[in-house]
Structures are given as structure tokens and as C-alpha cells.
C-alpha positions in Angstrom: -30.9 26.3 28.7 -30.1 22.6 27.1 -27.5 24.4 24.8 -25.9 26.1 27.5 -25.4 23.7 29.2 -24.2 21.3 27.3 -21.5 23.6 25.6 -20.0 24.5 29.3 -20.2 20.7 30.3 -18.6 19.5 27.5 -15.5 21.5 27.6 -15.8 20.4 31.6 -15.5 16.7 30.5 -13.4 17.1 27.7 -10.8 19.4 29.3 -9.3 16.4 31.8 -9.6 13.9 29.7 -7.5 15.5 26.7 -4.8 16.0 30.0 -5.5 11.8 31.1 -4.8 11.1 27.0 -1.1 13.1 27.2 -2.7 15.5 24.4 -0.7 19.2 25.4 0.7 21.8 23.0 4.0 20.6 23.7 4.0 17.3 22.0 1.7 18.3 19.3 1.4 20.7 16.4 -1.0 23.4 17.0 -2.8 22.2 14.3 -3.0 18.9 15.6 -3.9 20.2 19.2 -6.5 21.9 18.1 -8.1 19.5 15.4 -7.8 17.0 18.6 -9.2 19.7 21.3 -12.4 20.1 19.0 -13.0 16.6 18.0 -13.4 15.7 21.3 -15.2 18.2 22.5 -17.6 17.7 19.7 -17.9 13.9 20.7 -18.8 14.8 24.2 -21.0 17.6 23.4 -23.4 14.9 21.6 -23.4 12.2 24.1 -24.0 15.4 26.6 -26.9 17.0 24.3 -29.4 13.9 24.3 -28.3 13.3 28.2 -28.9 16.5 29.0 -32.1 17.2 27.4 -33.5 13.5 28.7 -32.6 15.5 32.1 -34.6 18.2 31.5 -37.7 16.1 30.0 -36.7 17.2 26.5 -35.4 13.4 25.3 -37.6 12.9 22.2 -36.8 16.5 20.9 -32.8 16.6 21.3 -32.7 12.5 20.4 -34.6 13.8 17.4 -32.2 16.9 16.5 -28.9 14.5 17.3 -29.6 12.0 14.8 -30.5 15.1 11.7 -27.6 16.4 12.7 -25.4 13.0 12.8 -27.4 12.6 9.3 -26.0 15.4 8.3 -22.8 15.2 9.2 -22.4 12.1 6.6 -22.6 9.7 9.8 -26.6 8.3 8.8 -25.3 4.5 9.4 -25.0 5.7 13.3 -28.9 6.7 13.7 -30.3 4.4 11.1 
């Protein structure tokens, strides 16, 4: 349930903010779009997993799986 809703909520949150930024297809590359469109998704899909799952009573559990994954990611100095 944590998983879903984070992935719908971050592309919720993400979606007017890449509009506020001036990031479009337009004045882009696709390939630049796109590299953009999933960074910052990504981004908000972490800050939105722990929140989330602190909502649902799940804090300990998803704080634990966001800093492996951060680890793993190559970003340990983040967590540690």
C-alpha cells in the first residue's frame, strides 16, 4: 500500500513542479527531458517513501530500506 502510494504521489508532486522549473519538451532534448523527469521524480519518491510510511506507522521499516537503498546507490555519506 506504502509503494503505491508513494509512486502515484510522487509523479503528483513532481509533475507541477518540473512545469514551475520551465522544464517542457520544447526547450529540451528528449533525452534531457527525460533524464530530468526521472531524476526528480526519484528525489520525491524518497522523501515521499519514509513520509509515507511514518504515515502509516511503518517509519523504522521504510527509514531502514531508504538509507540501504541510498547505500546502495553510492550515496552512504547521506545516511551515515
Amino acid at each position: 500500500m506504502v509503494f503505491a502510494s508513494t509512486g502515484s504521489s510522487s509523479v503528483f508532486v513532481s509533475r507541477p513542479l518540473i512545469k514551475l522549473m520551465g522544464i517542457n519538451r520544447d526547450n529540451l532534448p528528449t533525452f534531457a527531458y527525460w533524464f530530468l523527469y526521472i531524476v526528480i521524480g526519484f528525489i520525491f519518491y524518497q522523501i515521499l517513501l519514509v513520509l509515507i510510511g511514518w504515515i502509516f506507522g511503518q517509519y523504522k521499516f521504510f527509514w531502514n530500506f531508504e538509507k540501504k537503498m541510498l547505500r546502495r546507490i553510492g550515496l552512504k555519506r547521506l545516511v551515515d
